[in-house]
C-alpha positions in Angstrom: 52.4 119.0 202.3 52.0 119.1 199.0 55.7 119.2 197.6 56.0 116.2 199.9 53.1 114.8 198.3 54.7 115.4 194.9 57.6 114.0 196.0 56.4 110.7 197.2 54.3 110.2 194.1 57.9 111.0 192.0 59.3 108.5 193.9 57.3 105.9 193.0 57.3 106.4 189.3 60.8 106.5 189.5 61.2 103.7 191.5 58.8 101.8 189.1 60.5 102.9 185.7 63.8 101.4 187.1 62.1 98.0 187.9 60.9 98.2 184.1 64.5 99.6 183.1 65.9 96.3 184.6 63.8 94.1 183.4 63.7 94.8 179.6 60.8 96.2 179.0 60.7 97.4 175.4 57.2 99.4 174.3 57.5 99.0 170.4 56.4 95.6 169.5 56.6 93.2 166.4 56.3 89.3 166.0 59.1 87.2 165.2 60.4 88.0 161.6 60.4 84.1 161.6 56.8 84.1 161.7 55.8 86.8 159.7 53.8 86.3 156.2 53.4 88.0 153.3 49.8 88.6 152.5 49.6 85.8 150.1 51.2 82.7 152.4 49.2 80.7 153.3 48.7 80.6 157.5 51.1 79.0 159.6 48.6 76.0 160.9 47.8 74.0 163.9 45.5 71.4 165.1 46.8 69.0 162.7 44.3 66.1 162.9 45.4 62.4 161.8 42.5 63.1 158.8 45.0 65.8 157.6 42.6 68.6 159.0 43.9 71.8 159.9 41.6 72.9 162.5 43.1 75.8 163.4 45.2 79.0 161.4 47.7 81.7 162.7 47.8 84.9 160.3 50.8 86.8 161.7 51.7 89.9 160.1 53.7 92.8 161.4 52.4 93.6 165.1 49.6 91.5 164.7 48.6 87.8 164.8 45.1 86.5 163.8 43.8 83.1 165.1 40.8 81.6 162.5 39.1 78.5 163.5 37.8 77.2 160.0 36.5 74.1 161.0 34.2 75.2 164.2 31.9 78.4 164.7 34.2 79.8 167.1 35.2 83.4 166.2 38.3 84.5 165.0 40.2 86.1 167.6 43.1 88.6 166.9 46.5 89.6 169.5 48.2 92.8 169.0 51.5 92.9 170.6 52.2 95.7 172.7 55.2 95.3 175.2 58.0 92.6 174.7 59.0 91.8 178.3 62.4 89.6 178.1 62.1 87.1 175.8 57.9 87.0 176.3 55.6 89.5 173.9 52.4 90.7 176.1 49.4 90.8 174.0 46.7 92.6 173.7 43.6 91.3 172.3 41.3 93.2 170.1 38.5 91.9 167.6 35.2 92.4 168.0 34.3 90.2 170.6 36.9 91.3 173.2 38.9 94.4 174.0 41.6 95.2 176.4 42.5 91.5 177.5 46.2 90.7 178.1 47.7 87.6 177.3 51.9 86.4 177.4 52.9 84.3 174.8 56.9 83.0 174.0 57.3 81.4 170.7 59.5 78.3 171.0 61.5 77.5 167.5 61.5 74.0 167.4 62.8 74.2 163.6 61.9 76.7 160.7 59.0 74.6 159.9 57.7 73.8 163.2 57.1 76.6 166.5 55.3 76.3 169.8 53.8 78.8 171.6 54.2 79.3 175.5 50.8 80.9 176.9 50.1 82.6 180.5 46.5 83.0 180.8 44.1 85.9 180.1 43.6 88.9 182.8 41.3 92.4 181.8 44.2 94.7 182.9 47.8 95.5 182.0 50.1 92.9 184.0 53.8 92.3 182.9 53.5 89.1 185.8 51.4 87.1 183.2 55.4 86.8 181.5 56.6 85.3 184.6 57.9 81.6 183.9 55.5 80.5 186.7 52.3 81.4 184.6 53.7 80.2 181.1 52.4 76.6 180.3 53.6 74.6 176.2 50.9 74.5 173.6 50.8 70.7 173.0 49.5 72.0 169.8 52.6 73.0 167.5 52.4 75.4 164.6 53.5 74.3 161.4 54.8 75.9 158.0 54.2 73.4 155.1 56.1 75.7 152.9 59.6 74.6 154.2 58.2 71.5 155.9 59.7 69.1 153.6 63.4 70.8 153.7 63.3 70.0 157.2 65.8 67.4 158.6 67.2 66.7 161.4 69.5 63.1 162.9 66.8 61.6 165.5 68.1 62.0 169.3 67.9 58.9 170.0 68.9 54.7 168.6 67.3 51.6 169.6 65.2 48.5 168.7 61.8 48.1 170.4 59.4 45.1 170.7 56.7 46.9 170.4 52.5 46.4 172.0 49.8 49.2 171.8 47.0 50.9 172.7 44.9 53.1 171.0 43.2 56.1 173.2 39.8 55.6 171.0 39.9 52.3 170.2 41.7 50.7 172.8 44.0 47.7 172.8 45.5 46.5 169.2 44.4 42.4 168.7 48.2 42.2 167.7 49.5 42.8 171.2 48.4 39.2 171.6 50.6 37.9 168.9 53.6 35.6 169.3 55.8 37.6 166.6 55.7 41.2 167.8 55.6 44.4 166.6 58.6 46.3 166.2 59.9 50.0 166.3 63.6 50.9 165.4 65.3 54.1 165.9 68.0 55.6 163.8 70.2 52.0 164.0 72.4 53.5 161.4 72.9 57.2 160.2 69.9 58.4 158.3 67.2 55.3 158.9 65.0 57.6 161.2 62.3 56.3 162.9 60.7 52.4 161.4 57.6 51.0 162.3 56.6 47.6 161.5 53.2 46.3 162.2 53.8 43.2 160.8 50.2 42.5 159.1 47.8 44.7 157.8 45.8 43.0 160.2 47.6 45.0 162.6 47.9 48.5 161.5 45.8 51.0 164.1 44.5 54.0 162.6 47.4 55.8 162.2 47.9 56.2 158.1 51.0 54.1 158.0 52.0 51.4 155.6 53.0 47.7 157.4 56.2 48.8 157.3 56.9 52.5 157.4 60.2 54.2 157.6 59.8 57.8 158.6 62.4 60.6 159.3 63.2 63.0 162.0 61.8 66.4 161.1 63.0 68.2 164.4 63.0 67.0 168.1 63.9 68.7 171.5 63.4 67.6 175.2 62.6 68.3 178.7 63.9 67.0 181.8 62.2 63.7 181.0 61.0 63.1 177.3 62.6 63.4 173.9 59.7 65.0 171.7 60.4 64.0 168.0 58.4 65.1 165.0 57.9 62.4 162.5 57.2 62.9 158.8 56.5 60.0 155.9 59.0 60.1 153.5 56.7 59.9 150.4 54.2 63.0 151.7 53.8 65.6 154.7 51.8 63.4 157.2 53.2 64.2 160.7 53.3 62.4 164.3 54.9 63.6 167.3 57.0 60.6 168.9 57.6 61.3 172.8 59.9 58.9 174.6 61.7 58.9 177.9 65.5 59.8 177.8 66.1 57.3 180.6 64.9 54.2 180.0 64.9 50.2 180.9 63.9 47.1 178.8 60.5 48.1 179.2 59.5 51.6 178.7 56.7 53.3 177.8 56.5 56.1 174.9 53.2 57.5 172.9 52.6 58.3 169.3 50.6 61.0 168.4 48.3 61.0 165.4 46.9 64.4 166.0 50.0 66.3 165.9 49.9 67.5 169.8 53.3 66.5 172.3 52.6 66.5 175.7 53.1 63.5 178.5 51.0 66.3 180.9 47.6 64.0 181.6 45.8 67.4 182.3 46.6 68.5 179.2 45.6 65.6 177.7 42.5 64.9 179.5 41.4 68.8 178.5 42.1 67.8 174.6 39.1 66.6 173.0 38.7 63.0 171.0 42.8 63.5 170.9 44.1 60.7 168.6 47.5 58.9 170.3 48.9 55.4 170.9 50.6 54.3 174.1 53.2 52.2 173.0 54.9 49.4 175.3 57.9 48.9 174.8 60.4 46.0 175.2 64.4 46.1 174.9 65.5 42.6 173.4 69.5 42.2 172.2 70.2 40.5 168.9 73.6 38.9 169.7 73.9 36.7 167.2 73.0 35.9 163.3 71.1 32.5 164.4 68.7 33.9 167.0 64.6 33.1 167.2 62.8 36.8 167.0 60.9 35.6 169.5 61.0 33.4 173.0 57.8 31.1 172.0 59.8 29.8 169.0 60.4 26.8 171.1 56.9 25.6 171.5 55.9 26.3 168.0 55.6 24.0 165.2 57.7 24.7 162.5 56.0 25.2 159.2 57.1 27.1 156.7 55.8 30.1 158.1 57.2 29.9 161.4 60.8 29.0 160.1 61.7 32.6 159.0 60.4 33.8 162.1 62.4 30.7 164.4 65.5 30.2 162.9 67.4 28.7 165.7 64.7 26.7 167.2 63.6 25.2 163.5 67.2 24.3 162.3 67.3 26.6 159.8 70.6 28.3 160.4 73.6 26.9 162.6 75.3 29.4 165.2 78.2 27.9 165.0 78.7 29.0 161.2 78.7 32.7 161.2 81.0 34.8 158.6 84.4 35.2 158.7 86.3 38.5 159.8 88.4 39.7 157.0 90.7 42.3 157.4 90.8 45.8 155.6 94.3 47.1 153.7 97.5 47.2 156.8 97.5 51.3 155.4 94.2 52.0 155.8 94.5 51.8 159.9 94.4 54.7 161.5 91.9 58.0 162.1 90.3 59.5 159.2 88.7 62.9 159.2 85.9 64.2 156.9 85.1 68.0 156.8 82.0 69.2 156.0 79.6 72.3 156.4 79.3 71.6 160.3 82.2 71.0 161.2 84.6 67.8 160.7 83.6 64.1 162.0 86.0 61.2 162.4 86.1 57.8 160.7 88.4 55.5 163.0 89.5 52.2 160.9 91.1 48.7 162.9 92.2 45.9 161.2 89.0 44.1 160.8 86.3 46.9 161.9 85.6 50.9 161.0 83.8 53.2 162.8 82.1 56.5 160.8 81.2 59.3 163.8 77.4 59.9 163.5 76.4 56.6 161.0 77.5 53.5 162.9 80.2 50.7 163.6 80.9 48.5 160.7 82.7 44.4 161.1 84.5 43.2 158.3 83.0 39.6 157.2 83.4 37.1 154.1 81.0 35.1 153.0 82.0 31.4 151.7 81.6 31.1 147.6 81.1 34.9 147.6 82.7 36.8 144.2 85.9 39.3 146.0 85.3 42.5 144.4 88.3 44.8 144.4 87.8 47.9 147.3 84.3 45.8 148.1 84.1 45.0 151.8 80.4 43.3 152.9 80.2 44.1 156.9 77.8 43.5 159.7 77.2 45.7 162.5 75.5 44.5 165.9 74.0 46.1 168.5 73.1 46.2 172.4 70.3 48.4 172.1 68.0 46.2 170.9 68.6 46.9 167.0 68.7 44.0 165.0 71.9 43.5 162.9 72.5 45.4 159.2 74.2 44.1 156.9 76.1 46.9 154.9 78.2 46.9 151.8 81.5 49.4 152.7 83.6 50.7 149.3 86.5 52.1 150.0 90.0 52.8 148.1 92.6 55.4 148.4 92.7 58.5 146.0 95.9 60.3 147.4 98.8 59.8 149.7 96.8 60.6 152.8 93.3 60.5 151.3 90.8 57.4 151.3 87.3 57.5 149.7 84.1 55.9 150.8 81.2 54.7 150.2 78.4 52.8 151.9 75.3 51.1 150.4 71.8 50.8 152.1 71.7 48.1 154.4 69.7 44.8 155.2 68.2 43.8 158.4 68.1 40.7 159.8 66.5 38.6 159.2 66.4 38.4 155.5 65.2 36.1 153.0 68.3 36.8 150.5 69.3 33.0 148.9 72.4 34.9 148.5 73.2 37.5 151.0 76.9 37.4 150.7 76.3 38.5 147.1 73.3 40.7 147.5 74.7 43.2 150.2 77.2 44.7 147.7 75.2 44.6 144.6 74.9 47.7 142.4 71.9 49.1 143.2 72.5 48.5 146.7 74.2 51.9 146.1 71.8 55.2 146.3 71.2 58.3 148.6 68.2 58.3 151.3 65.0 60.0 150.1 65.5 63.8 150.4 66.1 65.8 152.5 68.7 63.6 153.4 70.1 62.6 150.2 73.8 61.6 150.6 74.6 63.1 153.6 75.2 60.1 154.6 75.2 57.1 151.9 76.3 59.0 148.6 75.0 58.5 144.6 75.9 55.2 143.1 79.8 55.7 141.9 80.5 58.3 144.0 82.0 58.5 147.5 83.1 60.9 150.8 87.0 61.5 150.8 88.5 61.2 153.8 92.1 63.1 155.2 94.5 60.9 157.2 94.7 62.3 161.1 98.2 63.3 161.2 100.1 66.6 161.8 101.4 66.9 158.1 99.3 65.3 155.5 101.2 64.4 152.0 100.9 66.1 149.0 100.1 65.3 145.6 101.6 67.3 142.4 98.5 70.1 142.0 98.2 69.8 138.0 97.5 73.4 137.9 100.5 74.7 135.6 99.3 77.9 134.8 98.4 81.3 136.4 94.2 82.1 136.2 92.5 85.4 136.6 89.6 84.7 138.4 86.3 85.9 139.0 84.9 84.2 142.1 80.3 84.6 143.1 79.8 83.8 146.6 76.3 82.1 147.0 74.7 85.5 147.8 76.2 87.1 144.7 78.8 88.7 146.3 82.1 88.9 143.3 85.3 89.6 143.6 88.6 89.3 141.4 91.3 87.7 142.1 94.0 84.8 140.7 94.9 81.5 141.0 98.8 79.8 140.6 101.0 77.5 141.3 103.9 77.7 143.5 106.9 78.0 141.3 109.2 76.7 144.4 106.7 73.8 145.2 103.9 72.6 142.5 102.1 70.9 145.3 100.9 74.2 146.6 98.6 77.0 144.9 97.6 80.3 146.3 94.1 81.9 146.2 94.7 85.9 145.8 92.0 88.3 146.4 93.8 91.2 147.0 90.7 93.6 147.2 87.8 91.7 148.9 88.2 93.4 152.0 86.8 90.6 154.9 84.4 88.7 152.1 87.5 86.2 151.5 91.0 86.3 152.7 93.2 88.0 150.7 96.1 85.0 150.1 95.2 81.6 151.4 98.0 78.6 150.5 96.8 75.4 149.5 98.4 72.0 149.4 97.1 69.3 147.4 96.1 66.1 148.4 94.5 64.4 145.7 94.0 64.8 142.1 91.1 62.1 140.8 88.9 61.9 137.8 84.8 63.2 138.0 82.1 62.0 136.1 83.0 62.1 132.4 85.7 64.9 131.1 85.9 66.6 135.2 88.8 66.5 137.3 89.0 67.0 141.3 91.2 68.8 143.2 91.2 68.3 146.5 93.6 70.8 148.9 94.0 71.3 152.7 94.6 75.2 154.0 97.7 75.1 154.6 97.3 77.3 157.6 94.3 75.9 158.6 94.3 71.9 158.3 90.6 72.2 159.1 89.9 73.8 156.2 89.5 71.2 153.3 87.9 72.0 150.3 88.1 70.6 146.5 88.6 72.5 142.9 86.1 70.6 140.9 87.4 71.3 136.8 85.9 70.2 133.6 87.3 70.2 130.5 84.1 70.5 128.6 83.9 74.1 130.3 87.6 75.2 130.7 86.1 78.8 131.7 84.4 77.6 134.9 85.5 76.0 138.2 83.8 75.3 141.9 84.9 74.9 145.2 83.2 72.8 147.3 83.9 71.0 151.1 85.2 68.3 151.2 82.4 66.1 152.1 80.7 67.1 148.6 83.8 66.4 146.5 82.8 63.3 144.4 82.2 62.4 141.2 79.0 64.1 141.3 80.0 67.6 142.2 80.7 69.4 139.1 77.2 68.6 137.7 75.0 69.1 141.0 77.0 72.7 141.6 76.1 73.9 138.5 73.1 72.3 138.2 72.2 73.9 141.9 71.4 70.6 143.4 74.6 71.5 145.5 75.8 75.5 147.0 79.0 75.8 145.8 81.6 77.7 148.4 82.5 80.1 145.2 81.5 79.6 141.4 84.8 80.6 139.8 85.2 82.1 136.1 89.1 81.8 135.3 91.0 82.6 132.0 94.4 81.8 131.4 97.5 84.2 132.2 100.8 83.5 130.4 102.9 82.6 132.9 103.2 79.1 134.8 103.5 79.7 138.2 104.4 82.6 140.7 107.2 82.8 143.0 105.9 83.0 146.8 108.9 84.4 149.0 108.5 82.6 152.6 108.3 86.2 154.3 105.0 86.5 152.8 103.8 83.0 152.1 102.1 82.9 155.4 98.3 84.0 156.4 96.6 84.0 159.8 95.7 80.5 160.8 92.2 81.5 161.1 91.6 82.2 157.7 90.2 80.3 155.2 87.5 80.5 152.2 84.0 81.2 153.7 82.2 78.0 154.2 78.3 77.4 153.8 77.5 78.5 156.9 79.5 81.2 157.2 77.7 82.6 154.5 74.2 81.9 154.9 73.8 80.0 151.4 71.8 76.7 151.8 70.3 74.7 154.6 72.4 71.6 156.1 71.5 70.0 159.6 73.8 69.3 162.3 76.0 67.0 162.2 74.2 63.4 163.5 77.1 63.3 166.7 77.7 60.4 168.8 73.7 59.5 169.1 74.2 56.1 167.6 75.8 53.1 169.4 76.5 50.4 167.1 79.3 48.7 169.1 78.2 45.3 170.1 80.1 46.1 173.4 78.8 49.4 174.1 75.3 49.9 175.6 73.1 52.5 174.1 73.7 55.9 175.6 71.7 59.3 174.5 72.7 61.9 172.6 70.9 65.4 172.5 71.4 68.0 170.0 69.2 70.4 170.6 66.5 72.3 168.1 64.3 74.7 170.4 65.8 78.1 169.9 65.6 79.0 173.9 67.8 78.6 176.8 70.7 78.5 174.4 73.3 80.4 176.2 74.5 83.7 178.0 72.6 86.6 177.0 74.7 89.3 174.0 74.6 92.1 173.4 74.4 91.1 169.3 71.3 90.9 167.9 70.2 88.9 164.2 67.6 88.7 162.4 65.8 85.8 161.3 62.8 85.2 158.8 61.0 82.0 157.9 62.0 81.8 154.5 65.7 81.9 155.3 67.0 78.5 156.2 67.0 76.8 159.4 70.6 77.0 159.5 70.6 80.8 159.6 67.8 80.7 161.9 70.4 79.0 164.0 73.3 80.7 163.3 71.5 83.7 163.8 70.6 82.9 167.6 74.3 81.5 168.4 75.7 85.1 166.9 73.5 86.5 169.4 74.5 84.1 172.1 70.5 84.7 173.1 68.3 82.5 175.7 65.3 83.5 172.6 65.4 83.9 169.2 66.7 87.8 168.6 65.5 90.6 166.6 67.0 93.6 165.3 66.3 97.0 166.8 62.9 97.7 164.7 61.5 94.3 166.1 62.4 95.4 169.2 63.1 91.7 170.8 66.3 91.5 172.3 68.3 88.7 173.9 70.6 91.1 176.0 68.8 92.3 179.2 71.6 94.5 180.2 71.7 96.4 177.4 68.0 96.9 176.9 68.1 97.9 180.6 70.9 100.4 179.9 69.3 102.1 177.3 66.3 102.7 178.8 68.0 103.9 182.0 70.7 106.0 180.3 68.2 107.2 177.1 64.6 107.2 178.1 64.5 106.5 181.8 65.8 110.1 182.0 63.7 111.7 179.7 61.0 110.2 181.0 61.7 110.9 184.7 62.1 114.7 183.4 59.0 114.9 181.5 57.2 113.3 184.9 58.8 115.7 187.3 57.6 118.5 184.8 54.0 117.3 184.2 53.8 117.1 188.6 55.4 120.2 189.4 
């Protein structure tokens, strides 16, 4: 009776370790190394009131996490984590008030700067069921990390024009709604505008800490099933709002603003928030399809003064619709698909006779004004829209540095409708010509005199003589230090090729990697550009940026950073070089490349940015913009949160929240994870299999042994 006793109760201990085998329980237990602070960072905060108030601060440190509440009488309360369970941590609270309470919590990276946190509720005793999906419900309250906050960038999910009415939860409907002219909201029209609100009158502005007219950008968005949640940041400062908007929408459509930085549609969430500041905003789809359009439909029964004229164009006479611009045409040889290589990836530039189209920024129509200057390599362009933007006007440089190369350059735009006497004039003016406000920069509109080169699609690009006569030793710094030795030459049977030769670099960089040249243009001052394509990898385009006022140094950048800027921002470090090179000149002109061995694998090619972990960039800004005047407005979603990403793996990487966003990322897709992952000593994994296999191979049998010992 007894053995059979024994033997029952074995059974079920066995029977339970295999269900905690299988489902990845791990017993050692640490907090994301994204989270973790060093004793003197400041907390991680969250609460963040439309005052600026920080009501409430997370201290997470090793295996523990410590919630203060500065602003109320509420005690601190402070989680250790004991068990991670999947991709959950169960918690265990212990401060003075409270001990042996269990609480699940999954940390959702929404960017390196912004994290929300997935509670179950609190039970007294030990119950891995709290991690089940079922009892998990979002924080509306994210945590934020003003250290990298104003690093953080990311292309809004979304494009559109709004007419826009509102209603404030406190104070209740805005006077303006009433207005003939309306509000208006705009979306991410073009590449890099992020989100613009204009109130219209001061009159008009709600409680919000906006200007009349504010442009803000995109910090980091992610949806559900129904809403695109966007955080919003002021250029100028770190004020923050969470825009959430449906992903399918109508002509009317309803979105809200928060003030206090919580994101949530959930009404029982909201109704449990107390004095939560937010704005419901109504709003309506109207198309712009012409230059000589009223803004509004009441223009028609309105007098027209001289304030009503700007506002009524059609209906006051003030423009004509039947005298619009003329479509020029661009250069017969610029026609064709055009590919620019950057960090991320490459993104196509598609040129017609009379219109381009840059991937990720916007469609572009050739015009001419009448009694308008030409300026050699100047276009001045409109772009229209079916999404309810209103039409830019945008100034488009572009000429061709090499056989198959074209460089370009766009200026910051207007919006109709403007007051410019002489608009056909004003769009390409000088100082039309600057970056966005950082963290953008020129990721999308480059530094006045400066440009993006551009490859011509085809299956053989043509070559350019490489002016590189000489053979270089070379001493080449990867951007985490990493050297190695090498040289750089000429081919002696073709000088529009070069080699790279790093004979002992081992996988760091390829040991011989052919180049042909493509363009050979003139820097800023005394530098010269050389811009090659991998000749094994047409992908891989990169630039030699020389000067000759220090002939011992040398960068290689991607392509899309190869300007007239590049030689100062790299060694300045406003840009991460691909390698910082120190060369010294060899005697001889060129070597001889034999074709048996002028070949490498077609994968290979210098490390790029990302490859290497060096600086932050965001993704590229992919298809979310519809600018085609015959093309209605579809969504695009690139997603931020670092869950549900993909198939679980058996890799695991490490991330911490000083390292850039970008290796966060990278991090999580080496992983191929459903949750951020963690190295062994953090003990979160994305693989259940092989946490399960460990435990039932390792210590599912030592355990069962120790067990059947302790019983018997």
């Amino acid at each position: 009776m007894k053995i059979g006793s024994m033997t029952c109760l074995l059974l079920k201990h066995l029977f339970l370790l295999s269900v905690i085998a299988k489902r990845c329980l791990v017993m050692s237990c640490s907090f994301p190394d994204a989270l973790q602070l060093d004793l003197r960072d400041p907390p991680w905060y969250s609460h963040v009131r439309t005052d600026g108030s920080r009501d409430v601060e997370y201290y997470i440190r090793h295996n523990v996490m410590e919630i203060h509440y500065p602003k109320s009488d509420r005690s601190n309360v402070r989680w250790k984590c004991t068990t991670i369970f999947h991709d959950k941590l169960l918690l265990k609270r212990q401060d003075h008030l409270v001990h042996d309470y269990y609480r699940c919590a999954r940390f959702l990276f929404r960017s390196r700067s912004v994290v929300q946190i997935m509670w179950s509720h609190e039970v007294r005793n030990f119950d891995l069921s709290l991690c089940d999906d079922l009892n998990m419900k979002t924080d509306p309250w994210p945590l934020i990390w003003y250290g990298t906050l104003e690093a953080d960038y990311t292309p809004c999910p979304f494009s559109g024009g709004f007419d826009m009415k509102i209603i404030d939860s406190i104070q209740g409907e805005n006077g303006c709604n009433l207005m003939l002219r309306p509000m208006r909201m705009e979306v991410e029209c073009l590449g890099g505008e992020g989100v613009t609100f204009n109130f219209m009158s001061s009159n008009c502005l709600p409680a919000i800490k906006m200007f009349v007219k504010q442009r803000t950008i995109c910090v980091t968005s992610w949806q559900d099933s129904k809403n695109h949640y966007v955080i919003l940041r002021r250029n100028e400062d770190i004020d923050l709002w969470c825009l959430v908007m449906p992903i399918y929408r109508t002509s009317n459509t309803t979105a809200y603003l928060f003030s206090d930085l919580a994101c949530t549609t959930d009404t029982v969430q909201l109704a449990s928030i107390k004095n939560v500041n937010y704005f419901t905003l109504y709003l309506t789809t109207r198309v712009f399809s012409s230059l000589c359009q009223d803004e509004y439909e009441q223009c028609s029964k309105v007098t027209c003064n001289a304030y009503v004229k700007q506002e009524c164009q059609k209906s006051c006479a003030v423009c004509d619709a039947s005298s619009i611009p003329t479509q020029c045409e661009f250069p017969s040889d610029f026609i064709g698909s055009w590919i620019l290589k950057d960090v991320n990836g490459s993104s196509q530039t598609d040129i017609a006779s009379s219109s381009i189209t840059i991937t990720g920024v916007g469609d572009f129509i050739c015009v001419s004004y009448p009694n308008t200057k030409p300026k050699t390599s100047f276009y001045t362009t409109i772009s229209m829209y079916q999404n309810g933007c209103r039409p830019r006007f945008t100034c488009l440089y572009i000429r061709r540095i090499g056989p198959s190369v074209l460089q370009y350059s766009l200026s910051q735009s207007y919006v109709w409708p403007t007051q410019e006497n002489d608009l056909g004039n004003a769009i390409c003016g000088e100082e039309r010509f600057h970056p966005d406000p950082s963290p953008i920069d020129d990721k999308y509109r480059p530094h006045e005199g400066a440009g993006k080169p551009i490859i011509a699609h085809m299956t053989k690009s043509e070559s350019v003589h490489c002016n590189i006569t000489n053979v270089y030793t070379i001493s080449g710094t990867l951007p985490k230090g990493y050297k190695c030795s090498g040289t750089m030459y000429p081919h002696c049977e073709d000088f529009h090729k070069i080699r790279l030769d790093f004979p002992s670099c081992g996988s760091l960089i390829p040991e011989l990697t052919d180049y042909r040249c493509l363009a050979n243009f003139e820097g800023h001052y005394w530098e010269r550009i050389l811009l090659v394509q991998n000749i094994q990898n047409e992908k891989d385009v990169v630039c030699f940026v020389f000067s000759q006022y220090y002939p011992n140094e040398a960068y290689v950048l991607v392509a899309s950073e190869c300007d007239q800027k590049s030689f100062s921002f790299a060694r300045s470090g406003l840009r991460q070089p691909m390698l910082t090179l120190e060369i010294h000149l060899e005697g001889d002109s060129c070597k001889s490349i034999p074709m048996s061995t002028s070949t490498v694998k077609p994968t290979e090619s210098l490390p790029t940015e990302s490859r290497y972990e060096s600086s932050v960039r965001e993704a590229d800004h992919n298809s979310n913009i519809v600018t085609n005047i015959t093309v209605l407005e579809t969504d695009y979603y690139s997603p931020v949160s670092m869950v549900d990403t993909g198939p679980a793996s058996g890799n695991a990487g490490k991330v911490s929240h000083k390292a850039t966003y970008v290796d966060t990322r990278r991090a999580v897709d080496t992983a191929g994870a459903k949750s951020t992952s963690y190295s062994d000593e953090n003990s979160l994994t994305a693989d259940y299999n092989v946490a399960a296999t460990v435990t039932s191979s390792g210590v599912f049998s030592f355990v069962v042994l120790v067990l059947a010992t302790s019983l018997l």
